[in-house]
N, C-alpha and C positions, 0 to 999 in steps of 0.2 A: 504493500500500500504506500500514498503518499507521504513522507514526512516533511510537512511545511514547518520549517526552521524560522523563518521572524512573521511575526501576525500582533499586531496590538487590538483585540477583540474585548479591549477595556475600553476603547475611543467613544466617545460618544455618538459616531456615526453609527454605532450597534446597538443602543438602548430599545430601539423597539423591536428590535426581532433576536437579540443575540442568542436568548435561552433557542428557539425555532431552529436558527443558525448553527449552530454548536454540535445541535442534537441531529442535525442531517450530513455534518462531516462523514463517518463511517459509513455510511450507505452509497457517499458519492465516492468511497476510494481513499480519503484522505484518514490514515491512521494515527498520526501523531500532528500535535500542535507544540510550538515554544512561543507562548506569550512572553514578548519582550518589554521590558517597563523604560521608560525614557525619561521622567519626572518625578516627582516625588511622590506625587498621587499616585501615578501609578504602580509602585512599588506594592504597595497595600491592595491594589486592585488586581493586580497580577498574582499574587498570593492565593486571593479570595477565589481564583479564575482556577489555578491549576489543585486546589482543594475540593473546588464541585465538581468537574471534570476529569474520569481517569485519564482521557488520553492527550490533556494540557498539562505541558510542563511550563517551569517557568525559567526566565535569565533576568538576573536583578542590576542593575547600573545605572548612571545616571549621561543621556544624550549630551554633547558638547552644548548644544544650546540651551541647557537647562545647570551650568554647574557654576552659576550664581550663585545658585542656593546649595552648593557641598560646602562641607564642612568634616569635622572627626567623626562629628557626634551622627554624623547620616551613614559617614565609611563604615560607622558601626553596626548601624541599622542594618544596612547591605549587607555588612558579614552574619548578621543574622539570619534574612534571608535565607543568604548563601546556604548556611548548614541544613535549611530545610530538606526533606529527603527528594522532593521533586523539583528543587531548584538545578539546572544546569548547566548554568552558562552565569559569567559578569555580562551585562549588555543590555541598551545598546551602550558603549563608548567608543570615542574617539576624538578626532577633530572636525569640524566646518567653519571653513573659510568664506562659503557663500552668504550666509546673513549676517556676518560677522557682529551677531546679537552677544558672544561673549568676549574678550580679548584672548585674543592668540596664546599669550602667555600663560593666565589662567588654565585655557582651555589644555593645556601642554601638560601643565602640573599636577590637575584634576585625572589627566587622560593615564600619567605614568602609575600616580597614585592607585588608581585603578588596576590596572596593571599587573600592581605590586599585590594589591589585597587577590587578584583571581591567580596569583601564583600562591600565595599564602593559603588560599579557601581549597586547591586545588582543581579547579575549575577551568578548562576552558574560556574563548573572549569573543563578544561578539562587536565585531569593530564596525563603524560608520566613518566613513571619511570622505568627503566632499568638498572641492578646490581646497584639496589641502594635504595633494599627494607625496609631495619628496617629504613633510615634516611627519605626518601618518609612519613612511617608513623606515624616519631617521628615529622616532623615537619607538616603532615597533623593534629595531635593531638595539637600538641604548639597553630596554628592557628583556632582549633574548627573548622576544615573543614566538618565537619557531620551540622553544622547550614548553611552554605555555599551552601553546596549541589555541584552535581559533577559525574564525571566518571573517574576511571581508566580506561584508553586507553588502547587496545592492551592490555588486563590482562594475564600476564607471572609469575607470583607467585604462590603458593601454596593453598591448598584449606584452610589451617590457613589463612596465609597472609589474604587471598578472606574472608572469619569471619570477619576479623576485620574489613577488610571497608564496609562490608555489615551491620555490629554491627553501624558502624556509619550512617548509612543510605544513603551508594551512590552507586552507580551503576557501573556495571564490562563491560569493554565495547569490545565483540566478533569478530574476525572476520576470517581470511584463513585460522591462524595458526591452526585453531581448526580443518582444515580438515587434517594434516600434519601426516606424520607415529610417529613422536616423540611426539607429544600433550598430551602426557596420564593424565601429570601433569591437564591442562586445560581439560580435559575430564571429570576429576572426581570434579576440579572446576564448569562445568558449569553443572553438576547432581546435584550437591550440591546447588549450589544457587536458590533462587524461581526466577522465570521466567520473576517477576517483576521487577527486578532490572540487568535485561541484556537490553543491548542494541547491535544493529546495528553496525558495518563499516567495513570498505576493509584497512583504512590508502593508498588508492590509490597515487601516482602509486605503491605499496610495499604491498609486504607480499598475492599475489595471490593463491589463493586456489588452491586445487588438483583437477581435471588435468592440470591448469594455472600456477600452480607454477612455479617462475625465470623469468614468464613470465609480462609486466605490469597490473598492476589490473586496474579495475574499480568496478563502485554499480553495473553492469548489473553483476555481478559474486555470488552478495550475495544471491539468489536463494540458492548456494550450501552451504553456511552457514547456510540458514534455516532449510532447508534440514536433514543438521548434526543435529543441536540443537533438531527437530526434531525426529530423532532416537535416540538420549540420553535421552529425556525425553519421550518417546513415547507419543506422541502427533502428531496431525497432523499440517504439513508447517504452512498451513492457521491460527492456532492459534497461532503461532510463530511469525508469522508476524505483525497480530493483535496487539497481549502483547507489543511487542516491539516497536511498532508504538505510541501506549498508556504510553507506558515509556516514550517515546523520549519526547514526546509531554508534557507530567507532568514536566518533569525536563528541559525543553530549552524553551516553550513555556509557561511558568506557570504565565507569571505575562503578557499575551495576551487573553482579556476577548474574 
């Protein structure tokens, strides 16, 4: 089945149908969810998420554009989280350079910080990084992020860029944009990378695939991801699905005998 690796199915774009929602993933194919928390609310929402739900897990972090509000006293919160028995990922962190709602440096500090606690929790990392490539992998390299282990989210970089963190051993992590008329960049990214180091998600409710595109996403959409992935590497869905299932499950569920 599918394992969709980032969904925030806390967002408000879900309040009126999420319970409906949630409860028709397994029948469409999709076996596993990682609610990913970005703010402080949603920390505690993402909790609430992967407690009513067996097949949500959760990854606890705080987005670059929200680490205004960090602090020890939240790093601590988070390592609480963390020790939850279906928390499995730090995330999302990283850097963005596009709305530059936090300073660079902060965002730097926060990002290593982080870092440091999901090697500490033993955890895995789910990275976001947006125009904000060479520093994403100067301070992925500072912190030995390749011992860590990890996904780039949402991989929008270049098929170099994609080298290098595959050079380090973590995972590129796939989803709508790939079905997009402008994708070409991530086209010849996800031909190039071996199979084993892609992963699953939508980043629901954002970033909907073609024909859904503008539209809210969800995991019942990532069929047309497979699909793609699919026709890039000529392979069939089914093995795509497979790999990727096998992926998720090595790097979020690796230390669950």
């Amino acid at each position: 089945m599918i394992f969709e690796t980032h969904a925030h199915y806390d967002d408000e774009s879900f309040n009126d149908d999420r319970e409906e929602l949630l409860n028709s993933m397994q029948a469409h194919g999709i076996g596993s969810v990682i609610n990913v928390s970005a703010d402080l609310g949603s920390l505690d929402r993402t909790k609430n998420l992967m407690e009513a739900y067996p097949f949500i897990y959760g990854a606890m972090g705080l987005h670059p554009d929200e680490v205004g509000d960090m602090n020890e006293d939240v790093i601590e919160k988070i390592r609480t989280l963390c020790r939850l028995e279906k928390t499995v990922a730090v995330g999302e962190i990283g850097l963005d350079y596009y709305w530059n709602k936090e300073d660079h440096e902060t965002q730097r500090y926060w990002f290593r910080r982080q870092l440091e606690l999901a090697r500490e929790e033993k955890l895995p990392v789910i990275i976001h990084s947006r125009e904000a490539a060479a520093d994403t992998l100067q301070v992925m390299k500072d912190c030995r992020a390749g011992e860590i282990g990890g996904v780039l989210h949402c991989f929008s970089y270049s098929k170099e860029m994609a080298k290098e963190y595959l050079n380090m051993g973590l995972y590129l992590g796939i989803g709508g944009v790939l079905t997009f008329k402008n994708a070409r960049k991530l086209l010849e990214v996800v031909e190039y990378a071996p199979l084993d180091r892609l992963l699953l998600e939508t980043d629901s409710p954002y970033l909907a695939p073609v024909p859904y595109r503008g539209k809210r996403n969800s995991s019942l959409y990532l069929p047309l991801v497979v699909q793609k992935i699919a026709e890039i590497k000529q392979i069939s869905p089914e093995k795509v699905t497979e790999q990727t299932e096998e992926n998720a499950v090595r790097l979020f569920l690796r230390n669950r005998a």
